[in-house]
MMTF fields as JSON, N, C-alpha, C and O atoms, coordinates in Angstrom:
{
  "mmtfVersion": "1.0.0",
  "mmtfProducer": "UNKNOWN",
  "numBonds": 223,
  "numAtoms": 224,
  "numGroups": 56,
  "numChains": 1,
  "numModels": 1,
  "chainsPerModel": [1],
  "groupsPerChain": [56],
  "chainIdList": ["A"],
  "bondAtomList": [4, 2, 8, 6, 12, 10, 16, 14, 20, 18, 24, 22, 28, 26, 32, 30, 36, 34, 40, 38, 44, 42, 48, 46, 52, 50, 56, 54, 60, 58, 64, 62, 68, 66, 72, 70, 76, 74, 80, 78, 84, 82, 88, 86, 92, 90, 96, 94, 100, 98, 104, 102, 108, 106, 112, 110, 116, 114, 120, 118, 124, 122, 128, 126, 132, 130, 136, 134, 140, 138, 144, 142, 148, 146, 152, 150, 156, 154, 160, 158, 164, 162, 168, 166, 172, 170, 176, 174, 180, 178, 184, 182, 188, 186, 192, 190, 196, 194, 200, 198, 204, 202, 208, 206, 212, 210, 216, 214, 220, 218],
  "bondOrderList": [1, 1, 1, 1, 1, 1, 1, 1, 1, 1, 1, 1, 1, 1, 1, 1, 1, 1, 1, 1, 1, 1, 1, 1, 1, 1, 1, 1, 1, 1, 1, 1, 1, 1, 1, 1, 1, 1, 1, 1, 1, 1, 1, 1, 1, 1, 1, 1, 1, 1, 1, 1, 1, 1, 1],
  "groupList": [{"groupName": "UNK", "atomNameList": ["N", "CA", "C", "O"], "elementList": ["N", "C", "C", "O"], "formalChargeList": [0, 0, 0, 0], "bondAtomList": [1, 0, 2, 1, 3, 2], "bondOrderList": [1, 1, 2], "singleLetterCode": "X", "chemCompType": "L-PEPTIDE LINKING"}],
  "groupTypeList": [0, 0, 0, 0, 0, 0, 0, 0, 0, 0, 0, 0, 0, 0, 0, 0, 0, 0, 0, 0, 0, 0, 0, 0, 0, 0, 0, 0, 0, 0, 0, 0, 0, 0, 0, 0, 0, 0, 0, 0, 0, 0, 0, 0, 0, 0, 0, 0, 0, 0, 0, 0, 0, 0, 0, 0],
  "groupIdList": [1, 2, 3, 4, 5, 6, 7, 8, 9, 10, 11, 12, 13, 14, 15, 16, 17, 18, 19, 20, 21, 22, 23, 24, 25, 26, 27, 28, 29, 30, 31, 32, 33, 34, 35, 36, 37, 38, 39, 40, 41, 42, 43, 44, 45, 46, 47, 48, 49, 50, 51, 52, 53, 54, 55, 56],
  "secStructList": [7, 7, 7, 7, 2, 2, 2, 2, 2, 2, 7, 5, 7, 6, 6, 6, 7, 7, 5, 7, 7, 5, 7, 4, 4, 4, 7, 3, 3, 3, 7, 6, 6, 6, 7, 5, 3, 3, 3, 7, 7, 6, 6, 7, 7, 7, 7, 7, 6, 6, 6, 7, 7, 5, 7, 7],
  "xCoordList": [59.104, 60.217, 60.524, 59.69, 61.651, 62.316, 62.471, 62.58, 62.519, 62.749, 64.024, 64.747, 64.529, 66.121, 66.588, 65.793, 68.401, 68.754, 69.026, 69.359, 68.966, 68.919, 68.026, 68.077, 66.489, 65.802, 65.442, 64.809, 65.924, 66.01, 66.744, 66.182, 67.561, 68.918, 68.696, 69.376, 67.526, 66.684, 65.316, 64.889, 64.916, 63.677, 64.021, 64.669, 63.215, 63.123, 61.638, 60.595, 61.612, 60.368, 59.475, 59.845, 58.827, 58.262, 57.85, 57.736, 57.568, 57.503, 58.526, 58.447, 59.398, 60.848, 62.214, 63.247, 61.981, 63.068, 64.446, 65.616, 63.919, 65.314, 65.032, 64.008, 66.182, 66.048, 64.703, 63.872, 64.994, 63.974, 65.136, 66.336, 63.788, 64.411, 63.459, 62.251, 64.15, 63.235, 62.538, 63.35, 61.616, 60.768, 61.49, 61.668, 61.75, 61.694, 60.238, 59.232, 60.293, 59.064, 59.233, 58.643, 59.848, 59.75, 58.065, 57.724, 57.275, 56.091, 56.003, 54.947, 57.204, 57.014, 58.131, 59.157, 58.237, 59.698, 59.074, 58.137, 59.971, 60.53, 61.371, 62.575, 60.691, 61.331, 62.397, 61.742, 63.703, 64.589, 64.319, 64.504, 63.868, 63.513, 62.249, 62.291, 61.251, 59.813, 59.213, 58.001, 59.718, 58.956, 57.498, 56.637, 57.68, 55.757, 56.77, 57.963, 56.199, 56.081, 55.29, 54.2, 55.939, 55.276, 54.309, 54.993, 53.662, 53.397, 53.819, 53.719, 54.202, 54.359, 53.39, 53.002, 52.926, 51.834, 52.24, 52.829, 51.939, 52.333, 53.653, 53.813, 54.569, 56.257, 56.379, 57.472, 54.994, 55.291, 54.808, 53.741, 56.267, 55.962, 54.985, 54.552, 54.19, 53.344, 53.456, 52.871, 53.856, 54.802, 53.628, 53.747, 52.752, 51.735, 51.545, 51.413, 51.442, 51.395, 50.411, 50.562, 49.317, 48.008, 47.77, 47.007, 48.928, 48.682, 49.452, 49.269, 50.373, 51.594, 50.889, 49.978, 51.556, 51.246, 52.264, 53.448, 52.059, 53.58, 53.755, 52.845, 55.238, 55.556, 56.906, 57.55, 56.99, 57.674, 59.278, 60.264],
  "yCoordList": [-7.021, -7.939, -8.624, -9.36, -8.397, -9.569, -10.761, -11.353, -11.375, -12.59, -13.093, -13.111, -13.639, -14.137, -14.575, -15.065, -14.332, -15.353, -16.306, -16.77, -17.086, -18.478, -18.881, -19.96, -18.012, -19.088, -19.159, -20.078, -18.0, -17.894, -19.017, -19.976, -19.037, -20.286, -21.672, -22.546, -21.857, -23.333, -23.571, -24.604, -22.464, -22.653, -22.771, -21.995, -24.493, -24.292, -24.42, -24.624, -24.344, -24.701, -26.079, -27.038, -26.238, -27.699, -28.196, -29.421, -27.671, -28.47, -29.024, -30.169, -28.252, -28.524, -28.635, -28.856, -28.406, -28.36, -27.091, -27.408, -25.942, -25.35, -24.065, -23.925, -23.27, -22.22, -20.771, -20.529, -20.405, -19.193, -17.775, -17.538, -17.046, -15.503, -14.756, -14.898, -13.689, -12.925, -11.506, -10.65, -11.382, -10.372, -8.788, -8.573, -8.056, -6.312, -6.266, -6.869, -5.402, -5.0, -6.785, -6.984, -7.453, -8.177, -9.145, -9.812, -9.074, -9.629, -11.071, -11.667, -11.595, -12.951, -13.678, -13.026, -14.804, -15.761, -16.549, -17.215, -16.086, -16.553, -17.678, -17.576, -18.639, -19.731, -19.62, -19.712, -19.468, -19.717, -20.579, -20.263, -21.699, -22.424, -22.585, -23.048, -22.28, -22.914, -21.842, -21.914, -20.685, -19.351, -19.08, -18.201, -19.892, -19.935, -18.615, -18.6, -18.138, -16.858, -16.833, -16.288, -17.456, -18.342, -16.651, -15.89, -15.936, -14.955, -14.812, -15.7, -13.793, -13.491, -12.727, -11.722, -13.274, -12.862, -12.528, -13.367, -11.381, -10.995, -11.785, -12.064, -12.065, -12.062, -13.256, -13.689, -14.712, -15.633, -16.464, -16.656, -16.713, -17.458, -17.963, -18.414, -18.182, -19.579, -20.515, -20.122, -21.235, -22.649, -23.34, -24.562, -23.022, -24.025, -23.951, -22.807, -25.027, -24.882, -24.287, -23.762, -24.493, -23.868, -22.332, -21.627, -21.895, -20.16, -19.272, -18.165, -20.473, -19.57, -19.244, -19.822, -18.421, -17.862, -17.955, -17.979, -17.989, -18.199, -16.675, -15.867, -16.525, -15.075, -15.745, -16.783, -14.55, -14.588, -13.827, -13.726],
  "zCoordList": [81.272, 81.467, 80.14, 79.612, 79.63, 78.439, 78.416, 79.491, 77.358, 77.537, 77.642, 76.646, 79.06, 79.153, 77.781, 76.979, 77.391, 76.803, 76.667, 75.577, 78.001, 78.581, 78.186, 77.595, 78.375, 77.591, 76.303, 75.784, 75.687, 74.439, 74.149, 73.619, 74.334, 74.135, 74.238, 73.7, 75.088, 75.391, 74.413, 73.896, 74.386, 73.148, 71.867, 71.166, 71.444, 70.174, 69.222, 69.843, 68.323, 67.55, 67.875, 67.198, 68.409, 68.568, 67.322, 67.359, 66.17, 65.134, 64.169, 63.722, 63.89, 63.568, 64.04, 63.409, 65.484, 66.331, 65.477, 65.263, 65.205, 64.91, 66.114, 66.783, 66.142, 66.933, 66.549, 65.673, 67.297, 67.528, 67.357, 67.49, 66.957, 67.24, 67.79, 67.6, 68.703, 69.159, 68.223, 67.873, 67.991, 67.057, 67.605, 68.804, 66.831, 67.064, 67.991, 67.617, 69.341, 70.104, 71.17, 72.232, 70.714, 71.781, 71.715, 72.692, 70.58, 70.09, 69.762, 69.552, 69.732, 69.089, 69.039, 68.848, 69.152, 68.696, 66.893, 66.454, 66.553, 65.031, 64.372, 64.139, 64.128, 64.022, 62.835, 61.796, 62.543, 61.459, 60.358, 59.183, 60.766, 59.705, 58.958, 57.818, 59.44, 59.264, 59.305, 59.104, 59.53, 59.437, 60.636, 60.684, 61.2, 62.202, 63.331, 63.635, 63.508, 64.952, 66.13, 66.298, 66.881, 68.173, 69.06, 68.376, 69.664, 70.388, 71.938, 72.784, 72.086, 73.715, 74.028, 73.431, 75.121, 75.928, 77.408, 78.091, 77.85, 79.284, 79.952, 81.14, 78.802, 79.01, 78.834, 79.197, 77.994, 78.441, 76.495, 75.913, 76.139, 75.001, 74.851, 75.911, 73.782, 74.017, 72.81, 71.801, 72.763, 71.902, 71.452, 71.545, 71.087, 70.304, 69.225, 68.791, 68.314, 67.066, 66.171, 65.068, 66.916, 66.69, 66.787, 66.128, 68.135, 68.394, 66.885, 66.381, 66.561, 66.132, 64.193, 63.601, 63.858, 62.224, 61.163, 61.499, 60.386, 59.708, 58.904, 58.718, 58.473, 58.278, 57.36, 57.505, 56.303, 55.462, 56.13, 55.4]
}
């Protein structure tokens, strides 16, 4: 299952508040600004600051 664009559209970065993108493979949301890449796990973001990695 994908991730709606509704909620794509509602999620943002909890550390910088900018939008997200969704990763190629559907692996991760990508923050625009701040570069951290939040992980999806069995269809279900997980928004912690601690899970997420940062990426160029």
């Amino acid at each position: 299952m994908a991730i709606s664009k509704d909620l794509l559209d509602i999620l943002v970065c909890p550390l910088c508040k900018a939008d997200l993108e969704l990763l190629a493979g559907e692996t991760g949301l990508k923050c625009v600004q701040c570069k951290r890449v939040y992980p999806i796990r069995d269809d279900i973001p997980v928004m912690l600051p601690d899970e997420a990695r940062l990426e160029e």
